[in-house]
C-alpha positions in Angstrom: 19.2 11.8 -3.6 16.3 12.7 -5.7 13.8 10.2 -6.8 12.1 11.2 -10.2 9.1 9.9 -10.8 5.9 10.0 -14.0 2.8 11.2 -12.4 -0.2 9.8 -14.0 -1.8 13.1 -12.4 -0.4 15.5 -14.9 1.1 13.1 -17.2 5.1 14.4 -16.6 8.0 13.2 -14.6 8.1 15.2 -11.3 10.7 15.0 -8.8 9.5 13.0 -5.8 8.5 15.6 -2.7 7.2 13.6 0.4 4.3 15.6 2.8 6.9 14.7 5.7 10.5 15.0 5.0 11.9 11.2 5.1 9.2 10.0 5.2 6.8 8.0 2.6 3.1 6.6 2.6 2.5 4.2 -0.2 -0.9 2.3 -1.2 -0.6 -0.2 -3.6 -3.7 -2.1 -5.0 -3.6 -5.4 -4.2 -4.9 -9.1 -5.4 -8.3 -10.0 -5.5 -8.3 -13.6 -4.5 -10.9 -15.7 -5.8 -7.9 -17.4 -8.4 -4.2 -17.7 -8.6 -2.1 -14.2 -9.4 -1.0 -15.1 -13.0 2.1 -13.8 -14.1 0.8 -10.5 -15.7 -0.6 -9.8 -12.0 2.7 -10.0 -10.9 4.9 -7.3 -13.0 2.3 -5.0 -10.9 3.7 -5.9 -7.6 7.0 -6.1 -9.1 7.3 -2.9 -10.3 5.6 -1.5 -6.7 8.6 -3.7 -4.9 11.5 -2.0 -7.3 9.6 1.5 -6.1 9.3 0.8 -2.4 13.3 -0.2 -2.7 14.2 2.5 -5.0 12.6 4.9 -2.5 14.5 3.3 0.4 17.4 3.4 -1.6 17.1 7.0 -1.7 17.2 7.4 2.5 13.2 7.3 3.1 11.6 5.2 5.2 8.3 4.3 3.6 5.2 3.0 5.2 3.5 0.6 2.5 -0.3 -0.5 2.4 -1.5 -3.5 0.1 -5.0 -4.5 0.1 -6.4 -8.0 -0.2 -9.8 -7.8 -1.9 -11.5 -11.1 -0.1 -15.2 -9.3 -0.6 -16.1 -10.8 -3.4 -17.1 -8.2 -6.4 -18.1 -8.2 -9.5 -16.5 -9.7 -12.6 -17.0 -6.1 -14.3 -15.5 -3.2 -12.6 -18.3 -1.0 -13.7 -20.7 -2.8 -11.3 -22.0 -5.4 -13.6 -21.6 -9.0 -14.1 -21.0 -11.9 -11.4 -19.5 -12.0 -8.3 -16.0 -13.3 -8.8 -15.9 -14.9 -5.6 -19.1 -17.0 -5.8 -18.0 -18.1 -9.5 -14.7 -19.3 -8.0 -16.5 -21.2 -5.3 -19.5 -22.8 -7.3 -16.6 -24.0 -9.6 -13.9 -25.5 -7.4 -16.5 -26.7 -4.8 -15.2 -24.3 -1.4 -17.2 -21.9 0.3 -16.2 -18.2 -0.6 -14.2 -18.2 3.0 -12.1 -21.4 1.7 -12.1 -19.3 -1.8 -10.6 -16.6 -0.3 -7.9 -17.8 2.6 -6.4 -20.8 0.1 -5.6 -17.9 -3.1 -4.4 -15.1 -0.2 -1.9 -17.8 0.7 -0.8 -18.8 -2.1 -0.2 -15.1 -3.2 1.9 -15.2 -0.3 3.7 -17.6 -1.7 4.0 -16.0 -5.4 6.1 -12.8 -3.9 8.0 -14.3 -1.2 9.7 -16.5 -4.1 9.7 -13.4 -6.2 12.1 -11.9 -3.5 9.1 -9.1 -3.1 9.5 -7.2 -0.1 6.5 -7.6 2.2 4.2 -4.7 2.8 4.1 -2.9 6.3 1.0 -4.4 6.5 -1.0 -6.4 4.4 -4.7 -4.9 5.0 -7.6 -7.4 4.2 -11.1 -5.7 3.0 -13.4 -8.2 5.5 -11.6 -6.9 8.4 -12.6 -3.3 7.4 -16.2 -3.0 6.7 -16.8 -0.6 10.0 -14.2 1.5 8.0 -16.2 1.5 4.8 -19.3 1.6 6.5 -18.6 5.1 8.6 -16.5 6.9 4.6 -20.3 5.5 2.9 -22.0 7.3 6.2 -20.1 10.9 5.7 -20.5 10.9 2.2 -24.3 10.3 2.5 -24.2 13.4 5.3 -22.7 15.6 2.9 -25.3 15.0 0.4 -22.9 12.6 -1.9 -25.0 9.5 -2.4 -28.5 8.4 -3.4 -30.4 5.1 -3.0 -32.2 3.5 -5.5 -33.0 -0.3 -6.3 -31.6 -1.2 -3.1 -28.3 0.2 -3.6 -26.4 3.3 -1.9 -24.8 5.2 -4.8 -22.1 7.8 -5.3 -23.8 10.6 -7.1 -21.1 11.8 -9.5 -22.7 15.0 -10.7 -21.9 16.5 -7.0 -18.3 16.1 -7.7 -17.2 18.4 -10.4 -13.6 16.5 -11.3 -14.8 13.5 -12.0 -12.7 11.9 -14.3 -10.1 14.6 -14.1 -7.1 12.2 -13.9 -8.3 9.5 -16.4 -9.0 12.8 -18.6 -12.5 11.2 -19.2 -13.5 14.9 -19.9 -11.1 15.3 -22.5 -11.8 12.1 -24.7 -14.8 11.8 -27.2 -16.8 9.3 -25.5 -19.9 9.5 -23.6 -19.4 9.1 -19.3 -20.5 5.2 -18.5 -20.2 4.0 -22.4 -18.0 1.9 -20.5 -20.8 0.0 -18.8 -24.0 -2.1 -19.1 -26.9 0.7 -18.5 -28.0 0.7 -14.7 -31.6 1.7 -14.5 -31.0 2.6 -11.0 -28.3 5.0 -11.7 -29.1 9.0 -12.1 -26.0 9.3 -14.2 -24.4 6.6 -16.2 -20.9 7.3 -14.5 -22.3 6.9 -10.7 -21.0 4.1 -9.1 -22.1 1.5 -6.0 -20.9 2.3 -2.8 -23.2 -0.5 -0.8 -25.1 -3.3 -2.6 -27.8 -5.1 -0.5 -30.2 -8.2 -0.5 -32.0 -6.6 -3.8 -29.3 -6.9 -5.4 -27.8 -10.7 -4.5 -30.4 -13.0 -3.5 -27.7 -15.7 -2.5 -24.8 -13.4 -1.8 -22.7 -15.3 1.1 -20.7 -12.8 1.9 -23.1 -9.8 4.1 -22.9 -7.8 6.8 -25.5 -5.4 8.7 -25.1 -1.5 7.4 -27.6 1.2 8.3 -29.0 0.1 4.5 -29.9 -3.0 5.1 -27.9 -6.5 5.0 -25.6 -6.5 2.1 -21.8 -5.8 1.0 -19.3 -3.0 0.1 -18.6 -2.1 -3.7 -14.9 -2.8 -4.8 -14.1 1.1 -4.6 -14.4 1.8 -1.3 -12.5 -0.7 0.3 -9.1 1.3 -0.9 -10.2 4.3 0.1 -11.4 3.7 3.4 -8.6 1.5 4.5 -5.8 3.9 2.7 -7.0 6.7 4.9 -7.3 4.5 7.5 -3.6 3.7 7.6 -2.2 6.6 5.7 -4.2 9.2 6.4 -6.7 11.5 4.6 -4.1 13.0 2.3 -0.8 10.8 1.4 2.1 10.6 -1.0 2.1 7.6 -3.5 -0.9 5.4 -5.2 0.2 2.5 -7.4 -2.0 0.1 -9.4 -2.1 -1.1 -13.0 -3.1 1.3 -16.1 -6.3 -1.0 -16.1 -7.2 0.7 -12.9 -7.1 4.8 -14.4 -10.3 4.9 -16.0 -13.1 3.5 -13.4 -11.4 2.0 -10.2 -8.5 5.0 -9.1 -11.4 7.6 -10.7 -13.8 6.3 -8.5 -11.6 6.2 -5.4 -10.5 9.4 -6.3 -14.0 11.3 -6.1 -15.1 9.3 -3.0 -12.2 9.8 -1.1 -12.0 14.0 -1.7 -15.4 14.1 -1.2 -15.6 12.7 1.8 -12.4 14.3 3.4 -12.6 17.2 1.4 -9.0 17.5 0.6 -6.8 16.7 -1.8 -6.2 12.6 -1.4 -2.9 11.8 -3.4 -0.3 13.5 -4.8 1.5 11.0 -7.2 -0.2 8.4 -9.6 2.0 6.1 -10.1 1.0 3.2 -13.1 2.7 0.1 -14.5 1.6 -1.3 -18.2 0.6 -4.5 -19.2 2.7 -7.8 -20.0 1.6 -9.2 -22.8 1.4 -12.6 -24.5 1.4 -13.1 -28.1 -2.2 -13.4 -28.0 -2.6 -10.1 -26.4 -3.4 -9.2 -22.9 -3.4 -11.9 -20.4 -6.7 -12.0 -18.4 -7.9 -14.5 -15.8 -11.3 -14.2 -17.6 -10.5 -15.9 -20.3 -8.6 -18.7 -18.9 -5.3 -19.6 -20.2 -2.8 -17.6 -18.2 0.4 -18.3 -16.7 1.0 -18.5 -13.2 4.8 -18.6 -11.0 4.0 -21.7 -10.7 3.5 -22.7 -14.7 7.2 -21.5 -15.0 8.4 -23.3 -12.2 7.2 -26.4 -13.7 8.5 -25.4 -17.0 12.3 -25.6 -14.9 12.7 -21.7 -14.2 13.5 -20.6 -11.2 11.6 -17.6 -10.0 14.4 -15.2 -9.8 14.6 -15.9 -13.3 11.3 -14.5 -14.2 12.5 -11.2 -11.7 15.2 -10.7 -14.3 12.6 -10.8 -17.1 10.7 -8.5 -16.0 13.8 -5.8 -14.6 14.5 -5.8 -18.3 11.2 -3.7 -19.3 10.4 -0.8 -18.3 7.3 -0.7 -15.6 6.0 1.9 -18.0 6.3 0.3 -21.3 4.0 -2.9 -22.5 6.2 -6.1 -22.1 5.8 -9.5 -24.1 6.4 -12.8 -22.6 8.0 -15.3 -24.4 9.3 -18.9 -23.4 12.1 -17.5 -25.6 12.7 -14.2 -23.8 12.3 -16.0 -20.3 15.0 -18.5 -21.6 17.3 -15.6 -22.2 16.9 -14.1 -18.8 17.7 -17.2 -17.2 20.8 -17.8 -19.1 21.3 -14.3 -18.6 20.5 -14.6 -14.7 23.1 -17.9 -15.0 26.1 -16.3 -15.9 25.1 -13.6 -13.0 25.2 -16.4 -10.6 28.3 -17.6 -11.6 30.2 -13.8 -11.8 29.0 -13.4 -8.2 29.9 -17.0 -7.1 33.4 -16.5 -8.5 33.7 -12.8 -6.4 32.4 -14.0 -3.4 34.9 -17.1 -3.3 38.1 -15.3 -4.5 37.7 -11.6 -3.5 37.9 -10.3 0.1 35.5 -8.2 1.8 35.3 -4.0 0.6 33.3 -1.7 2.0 31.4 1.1 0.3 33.5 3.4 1.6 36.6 2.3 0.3 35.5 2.1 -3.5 37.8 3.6 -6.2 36.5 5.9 -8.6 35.6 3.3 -10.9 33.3 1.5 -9.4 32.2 5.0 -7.5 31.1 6.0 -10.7 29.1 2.9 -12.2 27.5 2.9 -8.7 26.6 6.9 -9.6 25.5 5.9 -12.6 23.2 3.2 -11.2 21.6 5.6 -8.8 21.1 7.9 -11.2 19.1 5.9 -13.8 16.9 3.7 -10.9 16.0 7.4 -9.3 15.4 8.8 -13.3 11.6 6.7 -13.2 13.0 3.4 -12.2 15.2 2.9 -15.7 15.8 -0.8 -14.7 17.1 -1.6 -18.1 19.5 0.6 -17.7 20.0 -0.6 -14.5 21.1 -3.9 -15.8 23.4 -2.5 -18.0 25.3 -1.0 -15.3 25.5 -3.7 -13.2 27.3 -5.6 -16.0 29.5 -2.8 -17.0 30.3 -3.0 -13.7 30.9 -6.6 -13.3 32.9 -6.7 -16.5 35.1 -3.7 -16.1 39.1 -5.4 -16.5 39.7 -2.1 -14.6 37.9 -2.2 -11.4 39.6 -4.5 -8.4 37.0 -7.8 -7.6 35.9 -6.7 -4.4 34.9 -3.5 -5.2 32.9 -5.2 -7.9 31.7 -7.1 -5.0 30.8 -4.3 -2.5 28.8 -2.3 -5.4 27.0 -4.9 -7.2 25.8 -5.4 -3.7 24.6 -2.0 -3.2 23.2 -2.3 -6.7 21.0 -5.7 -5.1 19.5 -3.3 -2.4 17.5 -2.5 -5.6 17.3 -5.4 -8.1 16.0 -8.1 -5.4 18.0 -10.7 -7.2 19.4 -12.1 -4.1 23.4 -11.9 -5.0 24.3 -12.6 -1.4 23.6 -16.2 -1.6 25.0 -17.2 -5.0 27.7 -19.7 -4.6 29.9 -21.3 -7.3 27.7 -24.2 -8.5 29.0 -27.7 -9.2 29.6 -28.4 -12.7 28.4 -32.0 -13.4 30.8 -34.5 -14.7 29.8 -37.2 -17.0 30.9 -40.8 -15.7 31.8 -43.4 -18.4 30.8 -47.0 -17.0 34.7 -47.4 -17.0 34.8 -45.1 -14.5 31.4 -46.1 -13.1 33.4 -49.8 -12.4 36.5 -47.8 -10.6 34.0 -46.3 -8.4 32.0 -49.5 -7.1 35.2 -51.4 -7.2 36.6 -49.1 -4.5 33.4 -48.9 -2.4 34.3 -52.4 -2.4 37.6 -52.5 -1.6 36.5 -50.0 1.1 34.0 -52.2 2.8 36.8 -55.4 2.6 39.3 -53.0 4.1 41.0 -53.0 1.2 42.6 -49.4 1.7 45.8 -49.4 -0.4 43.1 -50.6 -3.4 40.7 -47.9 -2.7 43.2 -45.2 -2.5 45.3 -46.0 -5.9 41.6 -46.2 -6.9 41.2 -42.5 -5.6 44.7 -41.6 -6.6 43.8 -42.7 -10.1 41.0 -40.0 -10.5 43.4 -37.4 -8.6 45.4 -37.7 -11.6 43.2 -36.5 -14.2 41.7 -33.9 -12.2 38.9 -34.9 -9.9 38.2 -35.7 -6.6 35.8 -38.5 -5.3 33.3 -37.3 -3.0 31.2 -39.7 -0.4 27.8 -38.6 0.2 25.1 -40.4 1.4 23.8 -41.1 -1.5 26.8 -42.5 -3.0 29.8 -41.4 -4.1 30.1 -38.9 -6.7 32.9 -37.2 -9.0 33.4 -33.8 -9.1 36.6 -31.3 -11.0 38.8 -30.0 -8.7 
């Protein structure tokens, strides 16, 4: 099975070819936690969950690195502006530590209710500064680098494709425009691979480096700990278009310059969800976390739905309206699967007819055509809706189809459908848990018999007894 995939690096749709057959290394930017991952955050690690699966689908066993960014950095990628994590402590009252272990946790939390698979490991920039130190050390051997205000730089003019990828040569704007002026910097394009003392009087977060007492700039944490785990040269990079022009342009020119080999091989980038308002930004306060939804009575899954019904490469907009929709939609799923799983017997892949053979085959073919998830959808219904196709077959492949989707069809059950109790019937009840407690039997059965009548069946719980359809 071939997995087809848009390569920011060349801007085209190239069939998936891994360095070792069956095998796959995947680095996927990950939070920065000095705040909660709002729900914009999220379609990023969405969309890298829907690739790791669709490339499992497909019979490789991949070997998936996410960052955590707990080194604080500065609120402007271009090395400008103030450090996120010190902000976020000043203003909740917690020490950048604190800052940093309470929003890693409740990332955590985010993903595992977002049925996101979990990386093979999760790789956490304070535990890597050795890693970052010894890449800042070899590219400052081979003549990379410069000091100046205090500050070990990447000196850009050594490295002829610059910008090659983000096709910074190609549009009419002048390198580092981007950017408030840094006096230090020979070029307005270089970047900060080690800030010191000089640079934050009051920075909490330092360590020792053979530059003097200070921290890591944002960039070289991916690279180092990518290589690290994945080695010099590896197969997939995924991060948000927000990262193409400074961050992945960055790690891409420290990283070949210091290995001096070709780093990545596919670019792989999700858009932005929108709001109404336009992007959603942490910034600016007013974003939506899991958690605002949850409140608002959705259920996570439901926000999964959403976001399977846009593709990762197209800008999405959020809506209470459109996330009501995918509930509902996500509703009657529940309750197609509930009904197959109660009435139809086990199937097993092998045993499908053609029908179902061929929605499955279409399935594969549009998640493996640049992860077509809309499509996607629209198979698993036709599927499900299809007078023609026997109910566990339906079963068995909508399964199959889940291996993918993350919507967790395995556990839906039939749910209860409520049933309104007049106070008539709210007397019958108490007047048999009466009769019950006087040993009144023949009473509380005619009372129970009653009920049985008309359709229902009287159910003691705990917390009462309650009436359900039969």
């Amino acid at each position: 099975m071939t997995v087809n995939l848009y390569n920011t690096d060349g801007r085209k749709i190239e069939p998936f070819i891994p360095i070792r057959e069956g095998n796959v290394g995947l680095y996927c930017c990950g939070p920065t936690v000095y705040n909660y991952a709002h729900i914009g955050n999220l379609r990023a690690f969405m969309f890298e969950d829907i690739l790791r699966r669709t490339l499992e689908y497909a019979g490789y066993k991949v070997k998936h690195i996410m960052n955590i960014t707990d080194v604080g950095h500065l609120t402007d990628d271009g090395d400008d502006g103030e450090d996120k994590m010190i902000k976020a402590a000043r203003e909740k009252g917690m020490s950048v530590w604190d800052i940093a272990a309470f929003f890693t946790d409740s990332f955590f939390s985010d993903v595992e209710r977002l049925n996101i698979q979990k990386p093979t490991l999760y790789s956490k920039a304070t535990d890597h500064i050795e890693d970052m130190i010894n890449m800042i050390r070899t590219l400052e051997e081979k003549g990379f680098t410069y000091q100046a205000g205090g500050n070990v730089y990447f000196d850009s003019s050594r490295f002829p494709e610059y910008g090659k990828m983000a096709l910074l040569d190609k549009q009419d704007l002048q390198h580092g425009a981007r950017v408030v002026v840094d006096e230090n910097k020979r070029n307005p394009q270089d970047f900060v691979l080690w800030f010191t003392e000089s640079k934050f009087e009051k920075q909490a977060m330092t360590w020792d480096s053979p530059w003097g007492v200070g921290y890591p700039g944002w960039h070289i944490e991916c690279s180092a700990m990518s290589c690290k785990y994945l080695g010099n040269h590896f197969d997939i990079h995924c991060g948000g278009i927000d990262h193409i022009p400074v961050h992945h342009t960055n790690e891409i020119a420290q990283s070949e310059a210091a290995n001096g080999e070709k780093w990545v091989n596919y670019w792989c980038h999700n858009e932005f969800l929108l709001m109404k308002s336009g992007k959603m930004s942490k910034s600016k306060g007013g974003f939506l976390t899991l958690q605002s939804l949850v409140d608002k009575g959705y259920d996570p899954l439901d926000y999964r739905y959403f976001l399977l019904g846009g593709h990762y490469r197209s800008q999405l907009v959020f809506s209470w309206e459109s996330l009501e929709a995918s509930a509902s939609a996500r509703k009657n799923l529940i309750q197609k699967i509930g009904s197959l799983r109660k009435d139809a017997g086990p199937v097993n892949l092998s045993d499908l007819g053609d029908g179902a053979k061929e929605k499955l085959n279409d399935f594969s073919e549009h998640i493996t055509a640049d992860l077509m998830t809309p499509r996607c959808l629209a198979d698993l219904w036709g599927l499900l809706k299809d007078p023609a196709i026997a109910e566990g077959e339906k079963l068995a492949a909508a399964y199959e189809m889940d291996r993918v989707l993350g919507l967790k069809m395995d556990t839906y059950e039939i749910a209860e459908e409520s049933v309104e109790i007049s106070e008539e019937d709210k007397a019958l009840i108490g007047e048999r848990a009466k009769a019950k407690k006087e040993k009144n039997f023949s009473r509380a059965d005619e009372i129970r018999d009653i009920f049985s009548d008309r359709g229902y069946t009287l159910v003691d719980t705990p917390e009462g007894t309650i009436l359900k359809k039969k």
